[in-house]
C-alpha positions as CSV (number, residue, x, y, z in Angstrom):
1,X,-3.8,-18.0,-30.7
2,X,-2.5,-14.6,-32.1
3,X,-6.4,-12.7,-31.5
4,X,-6.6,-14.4,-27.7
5,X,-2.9,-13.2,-26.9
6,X,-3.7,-9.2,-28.3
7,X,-7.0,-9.7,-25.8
8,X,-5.9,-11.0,-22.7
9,X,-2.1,-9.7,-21.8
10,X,-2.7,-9.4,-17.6
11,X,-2.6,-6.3,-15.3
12,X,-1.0,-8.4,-11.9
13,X,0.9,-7.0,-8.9
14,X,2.6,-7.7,-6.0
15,X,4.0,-6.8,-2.3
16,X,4.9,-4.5,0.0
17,X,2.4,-2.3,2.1
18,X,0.5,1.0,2.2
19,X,-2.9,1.7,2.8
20,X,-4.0,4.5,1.0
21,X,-6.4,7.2,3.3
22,X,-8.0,9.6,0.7
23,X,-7.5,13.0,2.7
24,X,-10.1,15.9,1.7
25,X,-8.4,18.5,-0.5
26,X,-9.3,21.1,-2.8
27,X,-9.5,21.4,-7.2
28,X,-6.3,23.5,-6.8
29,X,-4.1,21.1,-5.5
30,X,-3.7,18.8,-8.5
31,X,-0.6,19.2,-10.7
32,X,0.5,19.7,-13.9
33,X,0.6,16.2,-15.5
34,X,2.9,17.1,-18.3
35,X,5.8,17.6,-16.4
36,X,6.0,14.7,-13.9
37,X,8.5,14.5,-11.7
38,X,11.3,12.2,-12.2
39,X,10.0,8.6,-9.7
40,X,11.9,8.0,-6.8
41,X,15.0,5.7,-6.9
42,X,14.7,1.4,-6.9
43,X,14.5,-0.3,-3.9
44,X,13.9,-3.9,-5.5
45,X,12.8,-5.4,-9.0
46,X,12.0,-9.4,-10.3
47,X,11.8,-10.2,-13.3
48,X,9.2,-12.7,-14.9
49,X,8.6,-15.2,-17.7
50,X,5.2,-15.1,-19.3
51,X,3.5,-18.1,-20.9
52,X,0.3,-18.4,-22.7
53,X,-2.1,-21.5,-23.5
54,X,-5.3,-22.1,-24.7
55,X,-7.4,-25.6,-23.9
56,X,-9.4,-26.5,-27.3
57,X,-10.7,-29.6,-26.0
58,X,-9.1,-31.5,-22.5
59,X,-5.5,-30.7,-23.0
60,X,-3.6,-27.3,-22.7
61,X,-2.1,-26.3,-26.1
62,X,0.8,-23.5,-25.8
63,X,3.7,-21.9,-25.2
64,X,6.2,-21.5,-22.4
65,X,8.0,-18.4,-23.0
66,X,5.9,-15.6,-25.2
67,X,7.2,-12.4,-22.9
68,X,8.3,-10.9,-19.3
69,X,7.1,-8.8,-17.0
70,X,9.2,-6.8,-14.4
71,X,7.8,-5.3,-11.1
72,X,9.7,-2.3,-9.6
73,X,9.5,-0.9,-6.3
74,X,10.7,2.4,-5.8
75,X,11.6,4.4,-2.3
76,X,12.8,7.9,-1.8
77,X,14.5,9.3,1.4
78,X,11.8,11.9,0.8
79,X,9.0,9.5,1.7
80,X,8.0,9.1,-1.9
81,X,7.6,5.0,-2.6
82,X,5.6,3.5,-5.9
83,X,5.6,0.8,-7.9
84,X,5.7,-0.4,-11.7
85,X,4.9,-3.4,-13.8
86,X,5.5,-3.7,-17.2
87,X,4.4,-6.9,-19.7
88,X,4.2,-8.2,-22.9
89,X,4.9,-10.6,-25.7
90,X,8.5,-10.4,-27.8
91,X,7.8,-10.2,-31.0
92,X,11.3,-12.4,-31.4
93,X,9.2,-14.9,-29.2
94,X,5.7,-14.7,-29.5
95,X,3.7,-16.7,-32.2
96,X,3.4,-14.6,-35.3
97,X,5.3,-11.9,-33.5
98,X,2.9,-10.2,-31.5
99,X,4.1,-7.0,-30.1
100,X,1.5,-6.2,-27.4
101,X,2.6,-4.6,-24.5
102,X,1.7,-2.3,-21.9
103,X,3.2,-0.2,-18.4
104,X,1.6,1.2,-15.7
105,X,3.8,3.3,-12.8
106,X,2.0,4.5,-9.6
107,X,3.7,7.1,-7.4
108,X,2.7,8.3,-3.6
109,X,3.8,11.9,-2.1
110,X,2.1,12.4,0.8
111,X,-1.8,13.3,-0.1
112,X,-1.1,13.0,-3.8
113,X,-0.5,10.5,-6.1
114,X,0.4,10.1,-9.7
115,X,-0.2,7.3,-12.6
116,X,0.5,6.7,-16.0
117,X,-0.2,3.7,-17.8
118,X,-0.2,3.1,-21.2
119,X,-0.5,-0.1,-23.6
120,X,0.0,-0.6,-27.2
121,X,-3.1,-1.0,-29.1
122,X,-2.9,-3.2,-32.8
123,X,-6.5,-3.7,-34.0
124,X,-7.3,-1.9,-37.1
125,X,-10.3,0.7,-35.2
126,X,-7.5,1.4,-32.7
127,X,-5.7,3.7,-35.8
128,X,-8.6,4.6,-37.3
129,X,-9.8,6.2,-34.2
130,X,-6.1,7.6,-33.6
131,X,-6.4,8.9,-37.2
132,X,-9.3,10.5,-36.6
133,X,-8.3,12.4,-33.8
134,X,-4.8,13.7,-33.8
135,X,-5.1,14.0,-37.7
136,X,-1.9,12.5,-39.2
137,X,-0.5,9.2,-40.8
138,X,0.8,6.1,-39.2
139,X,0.9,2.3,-37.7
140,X,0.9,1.9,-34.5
141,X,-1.2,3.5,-32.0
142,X,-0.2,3.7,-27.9
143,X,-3.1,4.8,-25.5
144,X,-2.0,6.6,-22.8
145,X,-3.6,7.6,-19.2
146,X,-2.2,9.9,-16.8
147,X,-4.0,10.6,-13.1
148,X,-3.4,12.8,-10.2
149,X,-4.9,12.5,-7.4
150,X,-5.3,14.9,-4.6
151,X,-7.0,13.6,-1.1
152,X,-9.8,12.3,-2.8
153,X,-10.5,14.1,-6.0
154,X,-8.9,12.5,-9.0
155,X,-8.3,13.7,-12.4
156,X,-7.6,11.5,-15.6
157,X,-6.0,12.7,-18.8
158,X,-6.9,10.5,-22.2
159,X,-4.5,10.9,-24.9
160,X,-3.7,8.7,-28.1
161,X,-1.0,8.6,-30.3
162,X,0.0,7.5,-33.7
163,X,3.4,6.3,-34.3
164,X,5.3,5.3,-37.7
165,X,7.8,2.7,-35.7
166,X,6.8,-0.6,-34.7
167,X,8.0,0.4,-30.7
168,X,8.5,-3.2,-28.2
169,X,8.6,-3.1,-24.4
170,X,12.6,-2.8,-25.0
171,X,11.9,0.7,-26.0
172,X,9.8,1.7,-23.1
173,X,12.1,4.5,-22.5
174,X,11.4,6.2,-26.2
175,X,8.0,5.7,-25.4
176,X,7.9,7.5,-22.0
177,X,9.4,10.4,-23.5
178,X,7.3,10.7,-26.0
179,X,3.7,10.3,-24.2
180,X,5.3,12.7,-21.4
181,X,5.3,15.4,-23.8
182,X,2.2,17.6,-24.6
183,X,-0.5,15.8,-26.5
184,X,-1.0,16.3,-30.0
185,X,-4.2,17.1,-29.8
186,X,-6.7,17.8,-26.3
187,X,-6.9,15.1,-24.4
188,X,-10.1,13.7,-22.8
189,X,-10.2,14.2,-19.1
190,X,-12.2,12.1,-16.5
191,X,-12.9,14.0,-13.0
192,X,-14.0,12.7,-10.0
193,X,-14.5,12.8,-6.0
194,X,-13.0,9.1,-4.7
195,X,-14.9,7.4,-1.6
196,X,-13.1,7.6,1.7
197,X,-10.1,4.9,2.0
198,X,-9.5,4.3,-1.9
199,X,-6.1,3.7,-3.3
200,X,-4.1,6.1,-5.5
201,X,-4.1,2.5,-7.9
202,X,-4.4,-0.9,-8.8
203,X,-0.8,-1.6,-7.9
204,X,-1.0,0.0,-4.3
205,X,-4.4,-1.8,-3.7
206,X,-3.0,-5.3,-4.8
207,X,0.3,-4.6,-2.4
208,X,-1.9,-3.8,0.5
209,X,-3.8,-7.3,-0.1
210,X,-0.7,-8.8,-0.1
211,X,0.6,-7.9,2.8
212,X,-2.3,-8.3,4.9
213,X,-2.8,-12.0,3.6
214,X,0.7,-12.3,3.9
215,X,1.0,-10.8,8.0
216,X,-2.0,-13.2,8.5
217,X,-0.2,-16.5,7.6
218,X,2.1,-15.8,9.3
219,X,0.8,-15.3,12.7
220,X,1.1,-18.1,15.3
221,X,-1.4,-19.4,15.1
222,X,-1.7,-19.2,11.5
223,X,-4.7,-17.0,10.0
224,X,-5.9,-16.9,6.4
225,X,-6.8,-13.3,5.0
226,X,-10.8,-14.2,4.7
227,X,-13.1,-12.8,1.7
228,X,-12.7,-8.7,1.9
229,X,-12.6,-5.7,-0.8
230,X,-10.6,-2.3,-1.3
231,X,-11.1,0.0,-3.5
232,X,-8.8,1.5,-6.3
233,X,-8.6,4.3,-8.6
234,X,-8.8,3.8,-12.4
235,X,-9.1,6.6,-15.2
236,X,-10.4,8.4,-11.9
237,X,-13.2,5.5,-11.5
238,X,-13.3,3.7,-8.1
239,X,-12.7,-0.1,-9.0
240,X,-13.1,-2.7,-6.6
241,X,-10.8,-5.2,-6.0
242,X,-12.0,-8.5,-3.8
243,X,-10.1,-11.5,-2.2
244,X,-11.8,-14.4,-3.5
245,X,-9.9,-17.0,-1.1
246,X,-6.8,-18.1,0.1
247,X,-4.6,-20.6,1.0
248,X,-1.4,-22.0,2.6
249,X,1.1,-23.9,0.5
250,X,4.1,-25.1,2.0
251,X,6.4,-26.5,-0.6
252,X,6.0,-25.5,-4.1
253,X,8.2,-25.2,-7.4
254,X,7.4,-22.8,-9.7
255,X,9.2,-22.1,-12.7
256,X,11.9,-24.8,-12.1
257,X,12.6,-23.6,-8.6
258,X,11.0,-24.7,-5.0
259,X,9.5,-21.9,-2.5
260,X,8.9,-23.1,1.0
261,X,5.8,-21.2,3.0
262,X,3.8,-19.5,0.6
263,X,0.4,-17.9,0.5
264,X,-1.7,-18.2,-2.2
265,X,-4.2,-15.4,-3.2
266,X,-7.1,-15.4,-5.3
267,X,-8.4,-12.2,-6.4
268,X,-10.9,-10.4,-8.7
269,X,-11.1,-6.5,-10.0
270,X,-15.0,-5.4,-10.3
271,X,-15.3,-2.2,-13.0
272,X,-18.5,-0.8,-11.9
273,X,-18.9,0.9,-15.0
274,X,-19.2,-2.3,-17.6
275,X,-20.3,-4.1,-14.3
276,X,-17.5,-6.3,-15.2
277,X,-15.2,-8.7,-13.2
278,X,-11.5,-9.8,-14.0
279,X,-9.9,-13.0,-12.1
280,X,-6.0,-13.4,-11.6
281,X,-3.9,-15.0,-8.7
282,X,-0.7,-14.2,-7.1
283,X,1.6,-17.0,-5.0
284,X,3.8,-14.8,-2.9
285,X,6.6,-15.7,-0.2
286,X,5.9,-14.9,3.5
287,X,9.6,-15.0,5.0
288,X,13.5,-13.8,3.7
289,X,13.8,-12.5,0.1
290,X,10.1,-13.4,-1.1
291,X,8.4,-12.1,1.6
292,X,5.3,-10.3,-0.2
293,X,7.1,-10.9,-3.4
294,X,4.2,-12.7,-6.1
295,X,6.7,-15.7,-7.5
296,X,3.8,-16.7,-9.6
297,X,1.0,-14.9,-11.2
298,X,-2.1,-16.9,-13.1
299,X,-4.7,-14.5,-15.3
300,X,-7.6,-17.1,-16.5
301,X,-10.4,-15.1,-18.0
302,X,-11.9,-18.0,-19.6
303,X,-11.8,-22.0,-19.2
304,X,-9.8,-22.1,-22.3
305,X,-7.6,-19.6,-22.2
306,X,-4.3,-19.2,-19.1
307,X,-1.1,-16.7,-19.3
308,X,1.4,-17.4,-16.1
309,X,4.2,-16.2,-15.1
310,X,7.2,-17.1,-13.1
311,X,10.3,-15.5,-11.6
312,X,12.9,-15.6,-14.5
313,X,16.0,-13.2,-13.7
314,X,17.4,-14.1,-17.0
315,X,14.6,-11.8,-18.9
316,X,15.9,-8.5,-20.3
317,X,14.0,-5.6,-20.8
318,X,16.8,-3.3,-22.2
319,X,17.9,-3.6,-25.6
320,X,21.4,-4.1,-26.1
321,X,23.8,-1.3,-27.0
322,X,24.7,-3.1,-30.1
323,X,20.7,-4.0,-31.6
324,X,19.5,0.0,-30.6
325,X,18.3,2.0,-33.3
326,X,17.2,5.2,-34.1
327,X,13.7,4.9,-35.1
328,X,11.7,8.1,-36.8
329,X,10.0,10.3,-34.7
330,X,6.5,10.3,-34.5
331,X,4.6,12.6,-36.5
332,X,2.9,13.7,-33.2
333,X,1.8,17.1,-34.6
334,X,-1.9,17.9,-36.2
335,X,-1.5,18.6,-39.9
């Protein structure tokens, strides 16, 4: 259970709108990625319960409450507007206390865009290979990619770095600060010109999906959002992202709570470069408070193996005044 938890934590999103038209512009407009701007204010956030099982023979076999995820939408006056998702297990909650985690925010200013995601790594060639190229000691190693992209050229900054604290999605904050900073040693840079109509990223593609399948159910007479792709950037890579199917549900509970009208969405991300294909689903409201909001979210790689997750406002993702701590700096500097 622990090795199939580290391998398949989810990358799911959600809801609004925005369709992304990559605009022509030149080398020169791209920014300096290691002083971001601070991300425009909240405009909403739900809060998710993530479970995990695995089916060894006909039965599912797990656990109902290993982690959370939070999605964040964010609007500025300005006409900024992005999004975040952020997931894991809790190591006070997960079996053997798996601390695997990761965060992604996508932000949209006009032509340009910014990203940063980054995810905890825990396998042993994950420090060895952090070891090997910042050149100092320690446990725990966070991978870390930030992209700009201008119109339609797109640049991606690698960096890795090795930590001496054991760092949980409570200390995301810590963590930002840290990666923000400049790298301790050259990072690896991906460049490239994106096709005509890609997204700035994953979470803008998938909220564009959604609210197209979501506009279409809810036209009288009904429509279903039919079989279609969009494209997204990744570590300046244009993914695919395709609408496998979907379908009305009227009454539903989820979680221990009943939706009324929701649209169910089946999708699949393509990575052209392993040739690749990942599967999740989203069930998201069409009318009042959950309109374009997933309230459930289903990543199912393999027969065998399911994590979900439901709307849970009870999950925290700020550690308490009282349990913070002052953990040791990283030794972020080559020897």
């Amino acid at each position: 259970m622990r090795r199939i938890l580290r391998r398949h934590i989810p990358a799911i999103l959600l809801a609004a709108a925005g369709l992304f038209a990559a605009l022509p512009a030149e080398p020169s407009d791209l920014i300096d990625l290691s002083s971001p701007p601070e991300p425009p204010p909240i405009f909403k956030e739900y809060r998710y319960r993530m479970s995990a099982a695995i089916r060894p023979l006909l039965f599912w076999i797990g656990d109902g409450d290993v982690g959370g995820a939070r999605i964040v939408w964010r609007r500025g006056e300005d006409g900024r507007r992005g999004y975040e998702f952020l997931l894991g297990s809790d190591p006070d909650r997960a079996p053997r206390r798996i601390n695997r985690w990761g965060f992604v925010r996508e932000e949209l200013n006009g032509r340009r865009a910014t990203q940063i995601g980054l995810m905890r790594k825990t396998d042993e060639e994950s420090v060895e290979e952090a070891r090997a190229k910042v050149g100092y000691e320690g446990e725990y190693v966070f991978k870390v990619i930030q992209t700009e992209v201008a119109g339609s050229e797109a640049r991606a900054e690698n960096t890795v770095w090795l930590v001496r604290d054991d760092y949980t999605y409570y200390d995301l904050g810590e963590v930002l600060s840290l990666v923000t900073k400049p790298p301790p040693s050259p990072p690896s840079v991906n460049e490239a010109s994106l096709p005509p109509g890609t997204h700035p990223g994953f979470l803008f593609a998938v909220a564009d999906i959604v609210d197209r399948a979501v506009t279409a159910a809810t036209r009288d007479p009904r429509e279903l959002l039919g079989k279609t792709t969009t494209r997204f950037n990744f570590n300046a890579v244009a993914y695919e992202l395709r609408v496998r199917k979907t379908k009305w549900e009227e009454s539903k509970e989820y979680g221990g709570r009943r939706y009324e009208n929701l649209v169910r969405i089946d999708l699949e991300s393509y990575n052209p470069t392993l040739d690749t294909t990942e599967r999740f689903t989203l069930v998201c409201g069409t009318e009042g408070e959950w309109r374009g909001v997933p309230v459930y979210v289903k990543y199912q790689p393999k027969w065998w193996f399911k994590a979900e997750g439901v709307i849970d406002d009870s999950q925290v993702f700020e550690r308490p005044a009282s349990a913070s701590t002052q953990p040791e700096g990283p030794t972020a500097r080559p020897n």
